[in-house]
Residue, then its C-alpha position, 0 to 999 in steps of 0.5 A: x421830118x423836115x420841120x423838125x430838122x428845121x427846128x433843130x436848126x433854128x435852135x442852134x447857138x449859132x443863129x441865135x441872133x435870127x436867120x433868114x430862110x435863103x440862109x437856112x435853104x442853103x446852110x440844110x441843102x434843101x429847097x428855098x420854098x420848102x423850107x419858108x413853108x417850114x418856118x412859117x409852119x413854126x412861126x403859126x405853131x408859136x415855136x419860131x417869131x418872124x423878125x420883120x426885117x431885111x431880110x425877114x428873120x426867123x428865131x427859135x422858141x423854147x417855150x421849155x426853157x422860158x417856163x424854167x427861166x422866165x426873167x422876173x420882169x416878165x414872169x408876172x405878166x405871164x402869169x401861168x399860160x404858155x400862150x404868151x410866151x411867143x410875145x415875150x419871146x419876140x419882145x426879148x428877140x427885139x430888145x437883144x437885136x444888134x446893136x441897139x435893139x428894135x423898135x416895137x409896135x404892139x398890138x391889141x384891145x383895150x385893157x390887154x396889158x400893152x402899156x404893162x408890156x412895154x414898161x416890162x420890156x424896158x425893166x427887161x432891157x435894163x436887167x440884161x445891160x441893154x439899156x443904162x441903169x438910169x434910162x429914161x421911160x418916157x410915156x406919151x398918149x398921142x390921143x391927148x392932143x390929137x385934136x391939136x396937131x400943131x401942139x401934139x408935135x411940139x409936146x413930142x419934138x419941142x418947140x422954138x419961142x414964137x414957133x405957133x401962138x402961145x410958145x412964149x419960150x424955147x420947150x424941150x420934147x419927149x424926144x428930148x427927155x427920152x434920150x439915151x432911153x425909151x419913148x412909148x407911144x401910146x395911142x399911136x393911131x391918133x399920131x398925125x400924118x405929119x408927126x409920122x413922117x417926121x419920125x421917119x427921119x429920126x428913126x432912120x437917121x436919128x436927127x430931129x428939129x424943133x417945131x419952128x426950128x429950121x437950121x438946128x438939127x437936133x440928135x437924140x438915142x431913143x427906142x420907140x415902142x408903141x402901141x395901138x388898138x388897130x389894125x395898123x394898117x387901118x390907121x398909120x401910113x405904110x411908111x411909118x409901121x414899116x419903121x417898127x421891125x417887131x409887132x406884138x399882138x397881146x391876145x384878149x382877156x377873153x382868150x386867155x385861160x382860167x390859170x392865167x386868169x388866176x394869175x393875173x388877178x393874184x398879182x393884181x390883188x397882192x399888188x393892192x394889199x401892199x398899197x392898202x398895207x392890208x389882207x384882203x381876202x374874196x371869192x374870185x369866181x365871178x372875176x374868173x368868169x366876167x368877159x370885161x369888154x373894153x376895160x383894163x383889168x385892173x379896173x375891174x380888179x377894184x370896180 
């Protein structure tokens, strides 16, 4: 069949990196329309990963060969289900993407794992050299000043002396401290408008000022990933989500199966007998069972 040709297609070394449809129409000698039918098929099966970009880029997925060769960053949050694995593959596709890999926008209900992820992609991208060994993983809830909008910007891009009441001294920003490393942004629907727009210079451009600051212009290396309980759309300008290439959706707990669910809580519960430095033996049936709604999993892994 033609997908299949597709598929092989998509599987090959030399597009490893992603291919648009055009590209593949021409490079197969079939209909343009045919074939973005195919890739979308492919990406709706979880076997190809659609890469907002410019163009649009599709990339192959084997899930065969991740279950043989899951990096140790991930494998833990994968636990034993292959449903997960169109995310982990979309993760590595932005951390590997030239030259300096993606900025992420990752989706999904609280307690799902989307603060984990992120962590796990950044130790990701440090295993295959894609990010110094030293880099920073700077970590900013947007909600924690989302009251104070003039505070939250000057907690993100730093602050010039005299700037707003109360900045009695030159503050330096998480962007500042993210540098040469990632900035994840937790919360990210609770980001002003203007905070917004001010990312879209630095992420364009990769320039900022100070709040307050108006003839220094400041640069910093930084990879954003973020994270939201929202539909994007629902919350963050066009403009801004339109910035952020790869969107990950983490499906709910209650979508995932009894083997994950095992998984998950083995790894959660090892993780605390090495902390307490003690065994600990339960019953994990009704952990099995339990819908958790709104929690994190480890909350009710020790609730």
């Amino acid at each position: 069949m033609r997908i299949d040709i597709v598929y092989d297609k998509l599987k090959a070394p030399s597009v490893e990196s992603g291919i648009s449809a055009p590209q593949l129409a021409e490079a197969l000698g079939y209909a343009r329309a045919n074939i973005s039918n195919d890739l979308n098929s492919l990406a709706a099966e979880g076997k190809a990963v659609k890469i907002k970009d410019k163009p649009v880029l599709f990339q192959a997925i084997n899930p065969g060969a991740l279950a043989r060769n899951s990096e140790g960053e991930f494998a833990q949050f994968i636990g034993s289900n292959a449903n997960l694995f169109p995310a982990i593959e979309q993760a590595k596709a932005a951390v590997f993407y030239p030259p300096n890999g993606m900025n992420m926008l990752i989706l999904g209900e609280t307690g799902v794992g989307k603060s984990l992820f992120a962590e796990l992609m950044y130790q990701y991208a440090k295993a295959i050299g894609k990010l110094p060994a030293q880099a920073p993983f700077v970590i900013f809830n947007c909600a924690d000043y989302a009251n104070n909008p003039q505070l939250l910007l000057a907690q993100l891009f730093g602050c010039k002396k005299g700037a707003y009441t109360g900045a009695d001294e030159d503050k330096i920003g998480m962007l500042e401290k993210a540098n040469h490393g990632v900035l994840f942004l937790d919360e990210v629907r609770r980001l002003p408008p203007e905070g917004q727009e001010i990312f879209f210079t630095f992420i364009d451009k990769g320039i900022f000022r100070r709040l307050g600051e108006t003839q220094v212009e400041r640069t910093a290396s930084v990879r954003i990933f973020s994270a939201t309980t929202e539909e994007p759309d629902s919350s963050l300008l066009h403009t801004f989500t339109r910035r952020f290439p790869m969107v990950i959706h983490l499906p709910a707990l209650r979508k995932r199966t009894f083997q994950e669910r095992f998984a998950l809580i083995q790894f959660f519960f090892n993780q605390e007998a090495a902390h307490l430095q003690e065994s600990i033996c339960v019953s994990v049936n009704a952990l099995l069972s339990y819908d958790c709604p709104g929690l994190p999993l480890l909350w009710w892994l020790k609730a």
